[in-house]
N, C-alpha and C positions, 0 to 999 in steps of 0.2 A: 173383637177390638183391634187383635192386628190386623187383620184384614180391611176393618175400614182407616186404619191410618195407612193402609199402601195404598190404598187407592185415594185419599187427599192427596199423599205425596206426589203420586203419578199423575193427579192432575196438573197440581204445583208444577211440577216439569213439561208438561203441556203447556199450559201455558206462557211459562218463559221462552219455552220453544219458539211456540207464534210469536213474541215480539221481539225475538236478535233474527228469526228467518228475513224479515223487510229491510233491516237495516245491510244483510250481506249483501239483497240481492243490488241495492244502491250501491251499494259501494262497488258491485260488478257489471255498473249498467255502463260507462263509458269503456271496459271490453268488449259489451255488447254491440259498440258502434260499428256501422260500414266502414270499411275502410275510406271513402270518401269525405267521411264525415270526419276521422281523426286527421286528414292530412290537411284540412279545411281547417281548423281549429291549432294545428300546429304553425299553419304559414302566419293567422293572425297571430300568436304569441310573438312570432320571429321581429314579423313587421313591426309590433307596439314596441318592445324591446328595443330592437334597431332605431326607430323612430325616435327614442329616449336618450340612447347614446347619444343620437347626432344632434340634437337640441342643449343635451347637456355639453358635448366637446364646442357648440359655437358658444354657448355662452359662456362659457369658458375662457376661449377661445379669445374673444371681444371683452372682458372684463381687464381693466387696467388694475394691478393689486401693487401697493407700495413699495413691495423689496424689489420690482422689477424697476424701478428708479432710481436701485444705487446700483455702482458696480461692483461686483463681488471682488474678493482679492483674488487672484491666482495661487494655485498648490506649487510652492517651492520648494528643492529638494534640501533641506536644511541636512547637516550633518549631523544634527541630533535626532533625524525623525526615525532613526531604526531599532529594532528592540532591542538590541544590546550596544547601542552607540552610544558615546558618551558626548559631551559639552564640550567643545571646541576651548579650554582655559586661555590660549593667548586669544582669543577674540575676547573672550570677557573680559579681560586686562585695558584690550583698545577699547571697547564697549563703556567701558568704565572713564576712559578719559575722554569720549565722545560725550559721556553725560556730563562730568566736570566742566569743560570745556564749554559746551554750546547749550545744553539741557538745563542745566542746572540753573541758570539765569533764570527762569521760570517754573521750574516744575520742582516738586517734592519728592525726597524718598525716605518719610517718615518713620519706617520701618527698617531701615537699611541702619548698621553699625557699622563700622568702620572695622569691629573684630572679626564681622562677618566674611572681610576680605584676607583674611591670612587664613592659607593655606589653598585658595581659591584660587585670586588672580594676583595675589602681593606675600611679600614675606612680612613675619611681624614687624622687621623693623621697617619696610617699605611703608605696612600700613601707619606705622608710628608716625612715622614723618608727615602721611597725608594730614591723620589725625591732629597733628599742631601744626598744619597749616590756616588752620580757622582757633577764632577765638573764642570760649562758650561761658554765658552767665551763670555765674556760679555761688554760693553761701546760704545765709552769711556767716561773715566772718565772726572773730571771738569779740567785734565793735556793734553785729547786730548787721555789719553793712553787706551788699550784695558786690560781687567783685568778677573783671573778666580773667579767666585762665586760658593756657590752650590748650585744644581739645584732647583726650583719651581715649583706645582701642571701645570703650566701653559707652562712648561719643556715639549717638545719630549724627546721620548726615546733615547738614545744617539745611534750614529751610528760606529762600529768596525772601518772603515775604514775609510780615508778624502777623498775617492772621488772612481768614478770606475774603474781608471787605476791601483790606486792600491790593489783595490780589487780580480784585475784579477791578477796581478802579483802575490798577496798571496796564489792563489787558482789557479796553473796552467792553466792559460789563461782562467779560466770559473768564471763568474761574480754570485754570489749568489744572488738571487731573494729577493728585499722587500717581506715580508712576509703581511706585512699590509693585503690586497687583495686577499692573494695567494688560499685560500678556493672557492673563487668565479674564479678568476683567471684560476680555473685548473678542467677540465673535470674531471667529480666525485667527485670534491667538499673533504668533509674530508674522505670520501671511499679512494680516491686515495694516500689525504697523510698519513694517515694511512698503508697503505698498502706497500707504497713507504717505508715509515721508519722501518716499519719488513719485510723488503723482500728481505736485502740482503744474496745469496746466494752464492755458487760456481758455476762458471759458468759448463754448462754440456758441454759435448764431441763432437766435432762437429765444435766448433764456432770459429773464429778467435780471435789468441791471444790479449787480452786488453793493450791499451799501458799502459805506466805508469804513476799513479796518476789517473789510472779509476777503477772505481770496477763492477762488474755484481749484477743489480738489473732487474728482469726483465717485471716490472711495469713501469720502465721509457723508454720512447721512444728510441728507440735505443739499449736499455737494457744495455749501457755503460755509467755511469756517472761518473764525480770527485767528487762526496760529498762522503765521507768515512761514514761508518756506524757511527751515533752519538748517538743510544739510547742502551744501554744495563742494565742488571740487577740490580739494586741498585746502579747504576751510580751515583745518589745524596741522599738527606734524605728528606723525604719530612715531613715538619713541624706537620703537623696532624697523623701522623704517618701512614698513608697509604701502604703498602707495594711497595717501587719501580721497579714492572717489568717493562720488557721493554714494553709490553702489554698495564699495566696501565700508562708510561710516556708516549707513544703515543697518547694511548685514551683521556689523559688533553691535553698533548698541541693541539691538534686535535681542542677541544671544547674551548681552548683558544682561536685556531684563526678562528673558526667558528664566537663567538663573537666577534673578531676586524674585521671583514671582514663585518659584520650585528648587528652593536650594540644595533640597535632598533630589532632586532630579539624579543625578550618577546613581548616590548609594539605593535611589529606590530599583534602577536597572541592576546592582549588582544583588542585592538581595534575591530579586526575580531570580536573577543564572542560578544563583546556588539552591533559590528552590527547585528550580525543574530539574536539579543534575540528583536535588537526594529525592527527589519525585518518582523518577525516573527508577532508582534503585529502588525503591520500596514497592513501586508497579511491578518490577520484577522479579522481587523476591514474593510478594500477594501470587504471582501467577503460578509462581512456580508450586506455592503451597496450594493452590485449588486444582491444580494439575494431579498433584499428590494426594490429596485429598477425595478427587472424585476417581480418581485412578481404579479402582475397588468396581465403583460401579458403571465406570465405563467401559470396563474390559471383561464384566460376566457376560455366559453364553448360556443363553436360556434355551432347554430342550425342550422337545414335545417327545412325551412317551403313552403313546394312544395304549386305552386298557387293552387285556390281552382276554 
C-alpha cells in the first residue's frame, strides 16, 4: 500500500513538473534572442515613446487653457511672510483708516467689531470714540419703540447698504464682496489684492469694447470689472503723516485685511516659537535617553572562542 501511494505521488510531481517546465522556458525566450533582435526591439520602444512625448508636448503646447488669460499677481516681499514675523500694527492703524475713509462707502465688514480694534491698531478709548462715531438701531424701548444710539466697542462695523438688492442696484448690477475674509477668500491672498488695486490700466488694442460702468484691470478674471479705480495719490491724509501713495494705501489696507481675515495671525507665529524651543528640548532629552539606554548593547564585544 505505501509503495503504491509513492508512486501516485511521484507521478503527481511528474506531472506538475511537465507543466511550470513550458511556462519557464517562455518566460526565458526573449534572453534567448540575438543580440540584433533585442537592439531592434529596444529602438522601436524608444521611437513610440519619443513619438508620444512630442505629440503630447505640441498638443499641449497649442492648446489655449483659461488661467493663461489672466495675469497672475506677483510674490511681494510682505513683512508678514516670515516664520516668525509679525504684523506690521501701525499699518493696520493706516489700513484701517484707508477702509473708513475710501472702502467703506461700498464694501462690508460684517464680522469686524470695533473691540476687535483695542489692543491691535487703537486703544479702548480710540476705539470708543470710533464706535460713537456712527449711530446704531437699537430696542425697543420700555414704549415698545425701536430707537437710534451711538454705537459700542461691542458694535459691528456699520454696513453702506440695507441689504444686497440694494447694493447691486447702486453698483450696476454687481454686488461688492464682504471684505471681512476677502485675503483668505481670493487666490493669492494680499498679492492679488494688491495688485488688483494698482493695476488699473488702459485696456490695449485688440479686446472687445468694455460696456459701461466696467473698467480694464487685468488681474481680475475676466479683466473687466465695475469697481472703478478707488486708490490714488494722496487721496486721504494719513494721521502719522505717512506719505499717502497709492503704493503705500494699498500696502496698509492689504495688511489691514490680512489681520481681519487671521486675527490670531501673531499669537499663531508665537505659539509655533515656544513650541519648537520645548520641541527642541524634549528631542534632546528622548536622545539622550536612547543613547543611554542602547549604551549596554552598543558597546558589547562579542568573542569567538573556537573548541579546543
Amino acid at each position: 500500500m505505501a509503495a503504491n501511494l509513492c508512486r501516485v505521488s511521484g507521478r503527481n510531481l511528474l506531472k506538475v513538473q511537465n507543466v511550470v517546465a513550458p511556462a519557464k522556458t517562455n518566460m526565458s525566450s526573449f534572453s534567448k534572442m540575438s543580440m540584433g533582435k533585442k537592439v531592434l526591439f529596444g529602438t522601436l520602444g524608444a521611437v513610440t515613446a519619443g513619438g508620444a512625448g512630442v505629440l503630447g508636448a505640441l498638443h499641449y503646447s497649442t492648446t489655449v487653457h483659461a488661467g493663461e488669460l489672466e495675469l497672475h499677481p506677483p510674490k511681494f516681499p510682505w513683512s508678514h511672510n516670515g516664520l516668525f514675523n509679525a504684523l506690521d500694527h501701525g499699518s493696520i492703524r493706516r489700513g484701517y483708516q484707508v477702509y473708513k475713509e475710501v472702502c467703506a462707502a461700498c464694501h462690508s465688514m460684517q464680522y469686524l467689531a470695533f473691540r476687535n480694534l483695542v489692543g491691535v491698531s487703537h486703544t479702548e478709548e480710540e476705539a470708543k470714540a470710533l464706535a460713537e462715531e456712527i449711530e446704531v438701531l437699537d430696542g425697543p424701548d420700555e414704549e415698545g419703540e425701536m430707537f437710534m444710539r451711538p454705537g459700542k466697542l461691542s458694535d459691528y462695523f456699520p454696513q453702506p447698504y440695507a441689504n444686497e438688492e440694494a447694493a447691486r442696484a447702486a453698483n450696476n448690477g454687481a454686488y461688492p464682496p464682504d471684505l471681512s475674509y476677502i485675503i483668505l477668500a481670493r487666490h493669492g491672498g494680499e498679492d492679488y489684492v494688491f495688485s488688483l488695486l494698482t493695476g488699473y490700466c488702459d485696456p490695449p488694442a485688440g479686446l472687445p469694447e468694455l460696456r459701461d460702468g466696467q473698467y480694464y484691470n487685468p488681474y481680475f478674471p475676466g479683466q473687466a470689472i465695475s469697481m472703478a479705480q478707488a486708490l490714488y495719490n494722496e487721496i486721504i491724509e494719513y494721521e502719522d503723516g505717512t506719505p499717502a501713495t497709492q503704493s503705500q494705501l494699498a500696502k496698509d489696507v492689504c495688511t489691514f485685511l490680512r489681520w481681519a481675515s487671521e486675527p490670531e495671525h501673531d499669537q499663531r507665529k508665537r505659539m509655533g516659537l515656544k513650541a519648537l524651543m520645548i520641541a527642541s528640548m524634549v528631542i534632546a532629552f528622548f536622545y539622550y535617553l536612547k543613547r543611554h539606554k542602547w549604551s549596554v548593547l552598543k558597546s558589547r564585544k562579542i568573542a569567538y572562542r573556537p573548541p579546543q
